[in-house]
C-alpha positions in Angstrom: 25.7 105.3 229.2 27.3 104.2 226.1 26.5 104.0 222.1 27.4 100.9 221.4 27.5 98.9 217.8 27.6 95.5 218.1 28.9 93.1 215.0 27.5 89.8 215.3 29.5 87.0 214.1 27.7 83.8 212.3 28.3 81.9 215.5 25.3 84.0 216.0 23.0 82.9 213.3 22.5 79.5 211.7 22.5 77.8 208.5 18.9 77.2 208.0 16.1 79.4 208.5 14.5 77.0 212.0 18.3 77.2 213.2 18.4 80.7 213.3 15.6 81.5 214.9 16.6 79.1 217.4 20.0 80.5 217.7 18.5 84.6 217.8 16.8 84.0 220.8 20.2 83.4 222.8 21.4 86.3 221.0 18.5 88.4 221.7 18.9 87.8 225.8 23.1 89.2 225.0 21.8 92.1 223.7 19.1 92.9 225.7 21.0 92.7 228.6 23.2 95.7 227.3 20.1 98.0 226.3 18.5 97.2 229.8 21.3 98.9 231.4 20.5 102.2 229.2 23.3 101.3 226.7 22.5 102.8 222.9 22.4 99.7 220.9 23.0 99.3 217.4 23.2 95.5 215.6 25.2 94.4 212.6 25.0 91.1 211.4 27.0 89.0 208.9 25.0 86.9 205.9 27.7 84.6 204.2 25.4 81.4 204.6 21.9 83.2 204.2 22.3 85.5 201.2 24.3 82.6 199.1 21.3 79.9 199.9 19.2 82.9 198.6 21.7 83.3 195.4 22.0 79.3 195.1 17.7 79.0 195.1 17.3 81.9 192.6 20.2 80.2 190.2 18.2 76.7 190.7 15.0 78.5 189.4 16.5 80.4 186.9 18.4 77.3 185.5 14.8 75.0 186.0 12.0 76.9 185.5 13.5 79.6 183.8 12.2 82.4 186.3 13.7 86.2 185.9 17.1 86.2 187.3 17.7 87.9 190.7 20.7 90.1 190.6 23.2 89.4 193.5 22.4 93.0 195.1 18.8 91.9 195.8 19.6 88.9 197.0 21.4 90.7 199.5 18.7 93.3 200.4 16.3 89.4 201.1 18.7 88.3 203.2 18.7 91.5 205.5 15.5 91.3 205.5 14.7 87.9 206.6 17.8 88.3 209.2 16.6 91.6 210.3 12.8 90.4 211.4 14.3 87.1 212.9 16.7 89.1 215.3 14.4 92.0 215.6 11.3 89.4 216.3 13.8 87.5 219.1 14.3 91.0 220.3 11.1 92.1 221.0 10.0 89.1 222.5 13.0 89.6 225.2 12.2 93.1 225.7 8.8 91.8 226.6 10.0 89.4 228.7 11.9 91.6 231.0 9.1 94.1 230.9 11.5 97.0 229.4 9.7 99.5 227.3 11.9 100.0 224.0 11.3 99.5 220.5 13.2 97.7 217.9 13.3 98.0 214.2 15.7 96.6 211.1 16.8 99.2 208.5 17.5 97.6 205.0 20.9 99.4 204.4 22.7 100.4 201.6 26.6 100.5 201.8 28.6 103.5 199.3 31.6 101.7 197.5 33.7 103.5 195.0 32.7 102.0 191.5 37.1 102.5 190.8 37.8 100.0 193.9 41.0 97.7 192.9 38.8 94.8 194.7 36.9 95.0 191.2 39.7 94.5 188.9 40.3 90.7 191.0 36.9 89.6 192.1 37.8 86.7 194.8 33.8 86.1 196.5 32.8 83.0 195.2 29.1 82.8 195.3 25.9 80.8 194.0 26.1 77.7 193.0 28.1 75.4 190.8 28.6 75.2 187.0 30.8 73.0 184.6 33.2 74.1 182.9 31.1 75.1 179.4 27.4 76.9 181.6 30.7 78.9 182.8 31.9 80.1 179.7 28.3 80.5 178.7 28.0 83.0 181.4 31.0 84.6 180.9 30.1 85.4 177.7 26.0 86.1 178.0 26.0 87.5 181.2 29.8 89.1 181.7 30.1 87.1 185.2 33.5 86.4 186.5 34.0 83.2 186.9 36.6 80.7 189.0 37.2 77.0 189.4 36.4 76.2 193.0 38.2 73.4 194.4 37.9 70.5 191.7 34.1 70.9 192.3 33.4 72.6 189.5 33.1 76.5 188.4 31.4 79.6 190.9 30.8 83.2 189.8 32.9 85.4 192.1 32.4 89.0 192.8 34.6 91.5 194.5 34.6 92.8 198.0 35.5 96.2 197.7 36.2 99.2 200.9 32.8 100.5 202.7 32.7 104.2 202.3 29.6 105.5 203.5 26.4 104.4 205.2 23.4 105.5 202.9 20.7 105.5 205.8 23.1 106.6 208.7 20.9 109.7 209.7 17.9 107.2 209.7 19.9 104.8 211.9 20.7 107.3 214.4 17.7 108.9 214.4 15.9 106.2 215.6 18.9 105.1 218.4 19.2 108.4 219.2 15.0 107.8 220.7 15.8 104.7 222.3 15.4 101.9 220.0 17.3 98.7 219.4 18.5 99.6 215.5 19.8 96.6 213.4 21.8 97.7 210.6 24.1 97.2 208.1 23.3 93.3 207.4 25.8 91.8 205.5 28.3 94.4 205.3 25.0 96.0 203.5 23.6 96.1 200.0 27.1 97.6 197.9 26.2 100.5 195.9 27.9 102.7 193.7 27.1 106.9 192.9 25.9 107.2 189.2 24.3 110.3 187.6 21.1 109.0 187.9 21.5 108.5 191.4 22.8 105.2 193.8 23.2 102.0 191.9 23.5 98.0 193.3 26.6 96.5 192.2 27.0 92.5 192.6 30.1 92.2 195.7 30.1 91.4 199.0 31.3 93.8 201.7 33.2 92.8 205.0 30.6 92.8 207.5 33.6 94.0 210.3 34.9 96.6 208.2 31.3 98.5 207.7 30.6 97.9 211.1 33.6 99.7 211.9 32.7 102.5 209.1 29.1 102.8 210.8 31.0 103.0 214.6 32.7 106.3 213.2 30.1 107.4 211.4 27.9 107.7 214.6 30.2 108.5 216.8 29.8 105.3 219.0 31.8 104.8 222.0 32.6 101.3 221.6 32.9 98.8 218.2 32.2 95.8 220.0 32.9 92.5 217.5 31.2 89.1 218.8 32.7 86.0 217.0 33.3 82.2 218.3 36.4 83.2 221.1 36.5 85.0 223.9 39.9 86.4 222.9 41.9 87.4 220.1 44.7 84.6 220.4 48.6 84.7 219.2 50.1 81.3 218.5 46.7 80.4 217.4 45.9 76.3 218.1 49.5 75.9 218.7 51.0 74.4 221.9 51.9 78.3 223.0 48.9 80.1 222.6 48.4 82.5 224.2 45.5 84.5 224.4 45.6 89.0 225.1 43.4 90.6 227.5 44.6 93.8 225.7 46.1 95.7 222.5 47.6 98.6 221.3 47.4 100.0 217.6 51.3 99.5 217.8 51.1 95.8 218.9 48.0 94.7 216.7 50.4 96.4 213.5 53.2 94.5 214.7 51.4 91.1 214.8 49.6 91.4 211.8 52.8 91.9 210.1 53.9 88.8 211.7 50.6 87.1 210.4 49.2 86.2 213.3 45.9 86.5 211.9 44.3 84.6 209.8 43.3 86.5 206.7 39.5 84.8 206.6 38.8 84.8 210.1 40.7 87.4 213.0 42.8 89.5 210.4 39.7 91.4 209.4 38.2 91.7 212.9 41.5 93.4 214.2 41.4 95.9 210.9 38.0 96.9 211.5 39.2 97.7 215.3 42.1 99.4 214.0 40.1 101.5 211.4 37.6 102.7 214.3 40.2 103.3 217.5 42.1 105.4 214.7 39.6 107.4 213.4 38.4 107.7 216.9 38.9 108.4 221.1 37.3 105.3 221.9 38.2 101.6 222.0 37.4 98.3 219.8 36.9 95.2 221.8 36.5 91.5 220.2 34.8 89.0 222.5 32.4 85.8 222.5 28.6 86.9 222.6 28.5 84.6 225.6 31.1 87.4 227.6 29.6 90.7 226.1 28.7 92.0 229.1 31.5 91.0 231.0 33.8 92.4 228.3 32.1 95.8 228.6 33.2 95.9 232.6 36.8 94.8 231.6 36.2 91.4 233.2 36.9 89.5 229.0 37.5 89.5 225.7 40.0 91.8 224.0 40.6 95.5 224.3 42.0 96.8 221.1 43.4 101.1 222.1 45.3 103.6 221.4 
């Protein structure tokens, strides 16, 4: 059977803490239903809304009460966390369920970045919560934060989003695949980190959750990235009167319409240069998909098949 990595989009999760854990257990049946047919599973997971309510309740205290302030990488490290147990929790109860006898387990994952990223020199993230226009030159100049008006509501730090090199813990994630269990990884695009001389360092930026998916696929030598967002296909002519939507793509014709911008730079565009990076660097294929059609998608029945 196959090694599969799965990238869950936030259609997946929720926005509060009792809507996810709602929402997991749909999830949870998706991807149980590929590991009960002997597939390898591995789990990524985005964390836009989770990790910036963490940021926003750790700027409230720090503003209020004055508690020690959390740095942005340790937010992200919480929000894997509490991501992590509610997927690996729904999981384990499906497993359960259908009486099939494999584990599950989150791994808190660290991501290699290179410190000399151009993403650094124009930080675009915006994150944590809102400041006039004087707390933002305060933290400019106590703190060094970047920071950027936001749409007339008033002034967000922003960090950068810089290229996923290397999965810290791959051996670990593999290790534990490799003897059958349900691994989620990678959370978030994972915790950034840079190589110092004293060893692997946090660094505050935020990571495209598609693109280290895609890094991890390689890395492990999966046989299929499989990307789960809100369609069932990747779509030309988006919400236009001639959409149309593609059963199937080559690396030639994804190239050709992303020049065209097809794609929308916050939403598909990514999606299809994750698949790209992995069906290059690879023999295998990319496929982008609802979670509702996963399985369906892996018997060529949906979603879209993104190939050589």
């Amino acid at each position: 059977m196959s090694k599969i990595v799965i990238a869950l989009g936030g259609n997946a999760l929720g926005n509060t803490p009792e809507e996810q854990l709602e929402l997991v257990k749909n999830t949870a049946k998706s991807i149980v239903s590929l590991a009960a047919e002997g597939h390898n599973v591995i789990v990524s997971h985005g964390n836009g809304p989770q990790v910036g309510m963490i940021n926003l309740a750790m700027d409230t205290a720090y503003k209020t009460v004055k508690s020690p302030e959390m740095p942005f990488a340790e937010c992200g490290a919480m929000s894997e966390g509490y991501i992590g147990y509610h997927l690996q929790q729904s999981i384990i109860n499906e497993l359960k369920q259908r009486n099939i006898k494999r584990s599950c387990v989150s791994v808190i994952t660290q991501t290699l970045v290179d410190a000399n990223d151009k993403a650094f020199e124009n930080p675009t993230k915006p994150i944590g919560s809102f400041y006039s226009k004087e707390e933002a030159l305060k933290l400019e100049k106590e703190k060094g934060f970047q920071m950027k008006e936001d749409a007339g509501r008033g002034y967000r730090r922003v960090v950068a989003s810089p290229k996923p090199l290397k999965i810290i813990e791959l051996e670990a994630i593999n290790t534990l695949n490799e003897n059958g269990s349900i691994v989620i990884a990678c959370g978030g695009g994972g915790i950034p980190v840079i190589e110092t001389s004293e060893g692997y360092k946090g660094v505050a930026a935020v990571i495209d959750k598609d693109r280290t998916s895609a890094c991890l696929a390689k890395d492990l030598k999966a046989d299929i990235l499989l990307i789960l967002t809100a369609v069932e296909n990747v779509c030309i002519n988006y919400n236009k009167p001639n959409e149309k939507a593609l059963t199937s793509l080559t690396v030639m014709e994804a190239k050709k319409y992303i020049e065209a911008g097809e794609f929308a730079a916050g939403s598909m565009l990514p999606k299809i240069e994750a698949c790209l990076d992995f069906v290059q660097n690879s023999e295998h294929k990319a496929i982008i998909t609802s979670l509702e059609k996963a399985k369906e998608a892996l018997e060529g029945k949906a979603g879209t098949i993104i190939k050589e």
